[in-house]
C-alpha positions as CSV (number, residue, x, y, z in Angstrom):
1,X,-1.4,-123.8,-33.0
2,X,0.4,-120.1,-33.0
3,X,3.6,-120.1,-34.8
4,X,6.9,-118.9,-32.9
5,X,7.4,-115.3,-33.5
6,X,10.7,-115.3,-33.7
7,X,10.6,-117.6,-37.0
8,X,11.0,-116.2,-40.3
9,X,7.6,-116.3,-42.1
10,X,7.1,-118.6,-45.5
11,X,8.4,-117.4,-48.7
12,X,6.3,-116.2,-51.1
13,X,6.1,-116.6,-55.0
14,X,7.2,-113.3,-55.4
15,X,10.3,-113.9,-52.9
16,X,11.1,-117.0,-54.6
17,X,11.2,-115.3,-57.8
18,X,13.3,-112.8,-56.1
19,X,15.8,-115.5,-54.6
20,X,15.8,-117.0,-58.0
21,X,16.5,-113.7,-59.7
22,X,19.3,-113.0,-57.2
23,X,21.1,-116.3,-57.9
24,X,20.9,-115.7,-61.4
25,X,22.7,-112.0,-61.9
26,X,22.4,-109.8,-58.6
27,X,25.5,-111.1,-57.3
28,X,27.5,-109.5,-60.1
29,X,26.3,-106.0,-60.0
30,X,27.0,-106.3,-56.0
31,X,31.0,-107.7,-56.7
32,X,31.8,-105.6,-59.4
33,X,29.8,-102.6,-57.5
34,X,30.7,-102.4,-53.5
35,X,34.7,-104.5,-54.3
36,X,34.9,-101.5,-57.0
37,X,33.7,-98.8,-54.8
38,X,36.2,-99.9,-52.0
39,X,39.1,-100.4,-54.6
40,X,38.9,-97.3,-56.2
41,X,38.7,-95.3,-52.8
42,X,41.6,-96.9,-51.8
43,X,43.1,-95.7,-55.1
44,X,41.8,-92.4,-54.3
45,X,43.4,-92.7,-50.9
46,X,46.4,-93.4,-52.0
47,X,47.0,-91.1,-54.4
48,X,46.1,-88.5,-51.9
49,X,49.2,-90.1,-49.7
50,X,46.7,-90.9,-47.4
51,X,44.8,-87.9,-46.7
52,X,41.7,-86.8,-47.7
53,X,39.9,-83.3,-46.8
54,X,36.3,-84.6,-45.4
55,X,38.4,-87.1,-43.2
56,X,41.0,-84.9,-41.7
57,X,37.6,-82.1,-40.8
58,X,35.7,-85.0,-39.4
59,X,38.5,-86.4,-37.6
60,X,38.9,-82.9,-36.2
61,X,35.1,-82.2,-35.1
62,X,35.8,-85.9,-33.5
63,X,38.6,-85.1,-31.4
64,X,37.2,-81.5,-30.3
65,X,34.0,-83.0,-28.9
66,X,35.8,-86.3,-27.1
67,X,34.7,-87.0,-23.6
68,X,34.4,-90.0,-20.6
69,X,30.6,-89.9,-21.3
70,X,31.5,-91.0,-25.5
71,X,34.8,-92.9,-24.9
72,X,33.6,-95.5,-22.8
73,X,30.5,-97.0,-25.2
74,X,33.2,-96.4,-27.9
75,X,35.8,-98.8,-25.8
76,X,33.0,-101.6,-25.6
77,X,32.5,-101.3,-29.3
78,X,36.2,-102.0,-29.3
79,X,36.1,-104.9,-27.6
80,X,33.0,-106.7,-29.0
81,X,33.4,-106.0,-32.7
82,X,37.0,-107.9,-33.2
83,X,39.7,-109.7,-30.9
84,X,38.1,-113.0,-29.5
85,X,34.7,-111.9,-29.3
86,X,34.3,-110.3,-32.8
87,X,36.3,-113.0,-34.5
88,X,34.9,-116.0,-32.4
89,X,32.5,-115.9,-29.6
90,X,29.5,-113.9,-31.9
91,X,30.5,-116.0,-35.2
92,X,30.5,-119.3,-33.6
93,X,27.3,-118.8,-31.1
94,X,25.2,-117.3,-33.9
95,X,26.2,-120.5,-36.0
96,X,25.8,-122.8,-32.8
97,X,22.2,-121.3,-32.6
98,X,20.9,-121.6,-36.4
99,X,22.2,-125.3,-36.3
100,X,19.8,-125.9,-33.1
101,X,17.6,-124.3,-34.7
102,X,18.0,-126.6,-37.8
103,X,19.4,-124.2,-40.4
104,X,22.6,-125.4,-41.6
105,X,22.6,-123.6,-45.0
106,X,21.8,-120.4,-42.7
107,X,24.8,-121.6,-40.1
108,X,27.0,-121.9,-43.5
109,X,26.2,-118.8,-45.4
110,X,26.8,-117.2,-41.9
111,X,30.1,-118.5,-41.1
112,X,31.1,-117.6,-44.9
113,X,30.4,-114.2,-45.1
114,X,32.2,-113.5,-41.8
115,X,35.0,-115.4,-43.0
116,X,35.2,-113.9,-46.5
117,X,34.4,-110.6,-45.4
118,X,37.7,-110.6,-42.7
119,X,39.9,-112.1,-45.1
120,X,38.7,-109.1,-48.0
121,X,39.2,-106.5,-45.0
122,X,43.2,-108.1,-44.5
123,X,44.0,-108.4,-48.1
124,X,43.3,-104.6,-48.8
125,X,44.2,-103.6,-45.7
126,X,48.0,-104.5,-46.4
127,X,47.6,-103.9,-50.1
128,X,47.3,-100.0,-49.5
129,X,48.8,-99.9,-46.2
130,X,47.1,-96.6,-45.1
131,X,48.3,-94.8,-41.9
132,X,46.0,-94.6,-39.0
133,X,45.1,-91.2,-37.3
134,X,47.7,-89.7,-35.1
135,X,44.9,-89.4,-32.2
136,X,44.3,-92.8,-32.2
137,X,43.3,-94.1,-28.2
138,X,43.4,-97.8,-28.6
139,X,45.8,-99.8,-29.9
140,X,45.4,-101.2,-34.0
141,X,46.4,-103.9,-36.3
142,X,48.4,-103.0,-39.7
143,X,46.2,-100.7,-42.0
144,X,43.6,-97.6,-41.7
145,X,41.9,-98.8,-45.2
146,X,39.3,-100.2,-44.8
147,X,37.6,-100.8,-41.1
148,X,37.7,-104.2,-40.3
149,X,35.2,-103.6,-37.1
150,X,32.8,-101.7,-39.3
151,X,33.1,-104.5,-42.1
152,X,32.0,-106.9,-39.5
153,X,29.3,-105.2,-38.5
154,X,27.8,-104.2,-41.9
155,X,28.2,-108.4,-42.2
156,X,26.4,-108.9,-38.9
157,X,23.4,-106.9,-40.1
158,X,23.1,-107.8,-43.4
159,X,23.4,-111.8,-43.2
160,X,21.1,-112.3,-40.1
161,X,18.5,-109.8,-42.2
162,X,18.5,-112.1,-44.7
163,X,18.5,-115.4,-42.8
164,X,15.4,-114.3,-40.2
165,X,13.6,-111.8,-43.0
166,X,12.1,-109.5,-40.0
167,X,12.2,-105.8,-39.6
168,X,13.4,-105.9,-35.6
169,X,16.1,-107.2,-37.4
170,X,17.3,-105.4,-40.2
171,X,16.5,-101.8,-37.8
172,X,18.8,-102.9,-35.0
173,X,21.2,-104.0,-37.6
174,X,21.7,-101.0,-39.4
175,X,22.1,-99.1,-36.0
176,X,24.4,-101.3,-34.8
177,X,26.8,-100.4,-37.9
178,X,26.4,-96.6,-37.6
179,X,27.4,-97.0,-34.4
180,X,30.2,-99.1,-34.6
181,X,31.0,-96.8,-37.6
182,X,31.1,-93.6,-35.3
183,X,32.9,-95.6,-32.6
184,X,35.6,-95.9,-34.7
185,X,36.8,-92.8,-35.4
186,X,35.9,-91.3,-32.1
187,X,38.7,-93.4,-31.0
188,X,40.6,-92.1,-33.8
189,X,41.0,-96.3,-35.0
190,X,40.3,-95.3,-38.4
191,X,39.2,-92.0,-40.7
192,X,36.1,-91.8,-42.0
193,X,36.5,-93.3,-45.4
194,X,38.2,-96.4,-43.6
195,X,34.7,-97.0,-42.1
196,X,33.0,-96.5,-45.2
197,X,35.3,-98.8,-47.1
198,X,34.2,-101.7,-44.5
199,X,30.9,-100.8,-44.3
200,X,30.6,-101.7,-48.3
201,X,32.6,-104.5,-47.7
202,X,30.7,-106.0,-45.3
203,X,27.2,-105.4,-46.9
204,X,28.9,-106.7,-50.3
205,X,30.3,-110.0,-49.7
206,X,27.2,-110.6,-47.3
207,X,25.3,-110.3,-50.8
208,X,27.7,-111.5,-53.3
209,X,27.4,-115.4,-50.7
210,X,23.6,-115.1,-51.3
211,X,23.4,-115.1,-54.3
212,X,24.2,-118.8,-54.7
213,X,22.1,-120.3,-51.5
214,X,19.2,-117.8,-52.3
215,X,16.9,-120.5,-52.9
216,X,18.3,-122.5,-50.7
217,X,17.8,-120.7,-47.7
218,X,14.3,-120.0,-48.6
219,X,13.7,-123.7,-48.9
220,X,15.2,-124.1,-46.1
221,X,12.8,-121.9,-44.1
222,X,9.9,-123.7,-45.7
223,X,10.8,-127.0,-44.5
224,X,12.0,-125.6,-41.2
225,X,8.2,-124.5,-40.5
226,X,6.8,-126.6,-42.7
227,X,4.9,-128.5,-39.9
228,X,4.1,-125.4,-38.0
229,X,2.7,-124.4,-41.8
230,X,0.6,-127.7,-42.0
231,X,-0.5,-127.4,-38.1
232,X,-2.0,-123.6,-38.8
233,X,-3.9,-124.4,-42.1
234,X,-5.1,-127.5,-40.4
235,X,-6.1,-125.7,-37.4
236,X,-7.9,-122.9,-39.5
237,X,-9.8,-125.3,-41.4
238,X,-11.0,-127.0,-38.6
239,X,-12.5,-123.7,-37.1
240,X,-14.3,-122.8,-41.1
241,X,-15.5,-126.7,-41.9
């Protein structure tokens, strides 16, 4: 019997050391290194009023080269990385899906990390209270600092990455970000740093909630396929005996 493709493989001793290793420290170096990062930017930002050099020249090499052919990808990146379908439609079907698919630690860690990575993105948001970009074309929530749609993304990428453990994952993931990053300030919804500051946000508190169901999720996936498992090995030595 073939096992489904789209299944995350078995773990191996190695990966379960990893996991193990991961549950045990990693999670500190990623709080204390991507919340840091994002805090101390903001500082930055702030002591700047607001306005840094590499963001006002990207902003303006953004705004020269705007046109119909960018702005309307840039509008659909809009729509589906926040508002109903960012904040509910993708969270709740992706969870909705891993539960069929019997992985409710996978469903939980997922449904976490979106929520904890929105509610970081608010609470600095409103804590430095950055301006948006004058040549904004959509209309914004409270706060430039940091990128709530970017943070999502970064989220997105890095949690379902972890959960299916395939590269057509992570590759699609990571493009997806960039993407929404660039979308971003092509609509002038945020400077460059603002993107940045949600990118590490997302990524970080998609890390910091593995840490503790590491092992968990990797035991999970073992008893997930475990029958496929036994079915293959039992296939295979049928064909040698």
């Amino acid at each position: 019997m073939t096992t489904d493709p789209l299944s995350p493989k078995p773990p191996t001793p190695a990966e379960e050391r990893v996991a193990r290793r991961v549950q045990r420290r990693w999670w500190v170096v990623s709080a204390l290194g991507a919340i840091g990062v994002v805090l101390l930017l903001g500082v930055v930002i702030t002591a700047r009023a607001g306005s840094l050099g590499i963001d006002e020249e990207f902003m303006g090499e953004v705004v020269e080269h705007r046109s119909p052919f960018w702005q309307a990808p840039a509008l659909v990146f809009n729509v589906i990385g926040a508002g109903v379908i960012g904040v509910f439609v993708v969270p709740l079907g992706v969870a909705a899906v891993l539960l069929l698919r019997r992985r409710p630690w996978a469903a939980l860690y997922w449904i976490a990390s979106c929520a904890l990575s929105a509610g970081v993105v608010q609470v600095i948001k409103h804590t430095f209270g950055r301006a948006r970009p004058e040549e904004i074309l959509v209309v914004s929530d409270y706060g430039s600092f940091p990128s709530g749609h970017t943070a999502n993304a970064a989220t997105l990428a890095v949690v379902l990455g972890v959960i299916l453990r395939r590269a057509w994952v992570w590759i699609p993931g990571v493009v997806y970000t960039v993407a929404m990053l660039l979308s971003r300030t092509y609509l002038g919804a945020h400077w460059l740093t603002d993107t940045v500051g949600g990118l590490l946000i997302g990524a970080g508190v998609a890390v910091v909630l593995w840490a503790p169901v590491a092992h968990r999720l990797l035991a999970e996936q073992e008893r997930v396929r475990g029958r496929g498992w036994a079915w293959q090995h039992r296939d295979r030595a049928a064909v040698t005996s």
